[in-house]
C-alpha positions, 0 to 999 in steps of 0.5 A, spaced: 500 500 500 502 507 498 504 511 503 499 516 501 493 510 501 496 509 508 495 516 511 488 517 508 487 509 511 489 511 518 485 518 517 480 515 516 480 510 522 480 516 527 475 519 523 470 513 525 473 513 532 472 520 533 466 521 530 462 515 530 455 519 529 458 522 523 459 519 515 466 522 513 469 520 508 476 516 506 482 522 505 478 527 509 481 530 516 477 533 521 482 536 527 484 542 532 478 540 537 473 540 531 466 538 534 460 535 530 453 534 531 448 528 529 448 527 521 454 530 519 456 529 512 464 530 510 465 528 503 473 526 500 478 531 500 475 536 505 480 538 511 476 541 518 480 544 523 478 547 529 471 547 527 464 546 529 459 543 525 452 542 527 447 537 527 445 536 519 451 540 516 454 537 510 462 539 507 462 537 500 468 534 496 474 538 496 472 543 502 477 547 507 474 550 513 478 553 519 475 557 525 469 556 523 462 554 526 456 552 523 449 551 525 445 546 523 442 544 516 448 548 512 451 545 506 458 548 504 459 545 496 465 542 493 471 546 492 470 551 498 475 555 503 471 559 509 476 561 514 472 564 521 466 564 519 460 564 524 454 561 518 447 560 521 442 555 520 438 553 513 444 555 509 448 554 503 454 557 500 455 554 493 461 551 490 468 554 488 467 561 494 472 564 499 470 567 506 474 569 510 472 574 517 464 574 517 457 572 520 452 570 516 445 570 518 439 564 518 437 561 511 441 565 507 443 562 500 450 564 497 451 562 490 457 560 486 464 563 486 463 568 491 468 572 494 469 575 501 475 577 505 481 577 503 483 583 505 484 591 503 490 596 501 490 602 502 488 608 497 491 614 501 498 612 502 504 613 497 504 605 496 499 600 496 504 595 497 503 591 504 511 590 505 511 599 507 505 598 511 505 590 514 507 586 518 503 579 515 510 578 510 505 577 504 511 577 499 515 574 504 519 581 508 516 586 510 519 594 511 515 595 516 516 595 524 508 595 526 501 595 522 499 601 518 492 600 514 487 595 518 488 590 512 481 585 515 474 587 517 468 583 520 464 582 514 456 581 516 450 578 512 443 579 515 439 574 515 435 570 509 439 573 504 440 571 496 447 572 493 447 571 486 454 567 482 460 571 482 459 575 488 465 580 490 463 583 497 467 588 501 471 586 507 467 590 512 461 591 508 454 589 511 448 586 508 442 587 511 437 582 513 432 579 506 436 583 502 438 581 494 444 581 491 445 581 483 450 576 479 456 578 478 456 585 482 461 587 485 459 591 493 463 595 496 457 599 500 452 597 505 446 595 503 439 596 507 434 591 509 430 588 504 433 592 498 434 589 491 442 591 489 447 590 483 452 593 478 459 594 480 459 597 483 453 595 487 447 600 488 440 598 490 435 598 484 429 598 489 426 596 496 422 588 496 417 591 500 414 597 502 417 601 508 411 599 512 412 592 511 419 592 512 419 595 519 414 590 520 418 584 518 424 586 523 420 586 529 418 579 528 424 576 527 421 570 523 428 567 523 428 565 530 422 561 530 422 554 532 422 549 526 415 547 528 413 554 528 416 555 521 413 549 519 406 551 520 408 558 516 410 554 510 405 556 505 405 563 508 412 563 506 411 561 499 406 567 498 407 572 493 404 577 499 406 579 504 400 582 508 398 575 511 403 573 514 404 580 517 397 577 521 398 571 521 405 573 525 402 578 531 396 573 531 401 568 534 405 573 538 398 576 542 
């Protein structure tokens, strides 16, 4: 047997040992005090360190994640990289992203190729090399003898939003809750609750609902219901209109 086939064999026992109620596949690793819930599904090639996988997250093929914690029912797609993420339940990023630094809200959809976190440089200094005003050594040595430029912010994705394929996303941005980004748009600003934005760079084309309704919905805060509470809604969430679920809400409330 080849010594890489080894590895990947003796990987795989410890897998089984340390994680029983989890299927994790063969060539994957889960290490640095990683903790997973119940129907935790790893596929092959996925390397998870430090990390918490709650009950029905999934990690497909090729996936690397870091510092990171999920709540239950995430799906991260195959060939993806998240680095301290805190990403809500009944969500998904697809295939072939990049996070790094952010909070994600509740039933969020994330679609292919998006990409946040991997830094800023500076627009007001004489050089936007980082070997002038890092320490980090990006290109293996650096000038400078302490930080300069905040080179990574907090990112923050509200609840219940919608990111199209090829999303860039600004480190330090926040999107509100059930708020739309287009395709391809490249945001660098702040983006209101339940506003539709898009373009590069992304600006908001409209509202989802009116203000009235909006404000209505952040009160409610459906996104900390009980799952039994949001599976008697069902049919009110697939409605094109908003008012009977608005009632149905504050009827539950009183």
């Amino acid at each position: 047997m080849p010594v890489s086939d080894l590895k990947n064999f003796l990987k795989y026992l410890n897998n089984r040992r340390a994680y029983p109620r989890a299927e994790i596949a063969f060539g994957s690793r889960l290490t640095g005090g990683t903790s997973v819930g119940q129907n935790v599904r790893v596929e092959k090639g996925c390397y998870i360190f430090g990390s918490k996988l709650g009950d029905g997250v999934q990690v497909q093929h090729g996936s690397h994640i870091f510092n990171s914690e999920f709540e239950r029912n995430v799906i991260v797609y195959a060939r993806s990289t998240l680095s301290r993420v805190r990403f809500g339940a009944y969500g998904y990023v697809n295939e072939g992203s990049f996070m790094a630094g952010m909070t994600v809200g509740r039933f969020c959809s994330i679609g292919p190729h998006f990409l946040c976190g991997y830094g800023e440089h500076p627009t007001n200094l004489l050089s936007t090399s980082p070997v002038f005003y890092s320490t980090h050594k990006q290109c293996g040595t650096t000038f400078a003898d302490r930080d300069h430029f905040e080179e990574a912010r907090e990112t923050f994705i509200g609840h219940d939003v919608w990111i199209g394929a090829r999303v860039f996303v600004r480190d330090g941005v926040r999107i509100g809750h059930g708020a739309i980004i287009a395709a391809g748009a490249v945001v660098t600003k702040d983006v209101p609750d339940y506003a539709i934005a898009g373009g590069v760079p992304a600006k908001v084309i409209r509202s989802r609902f009116a203000d009235g309704a909006i404000q209505q919905l952040l009160e409610i805060e459906w996104w900390n219901w009980s799952e039994e509470k949001l599976r008697r809604a069902q049919t009110l969430f697939a409605s094109d209109e908003i008012e009977p679920f608005i009632e149905w809400a504050k009827e539950k409330d009183e």
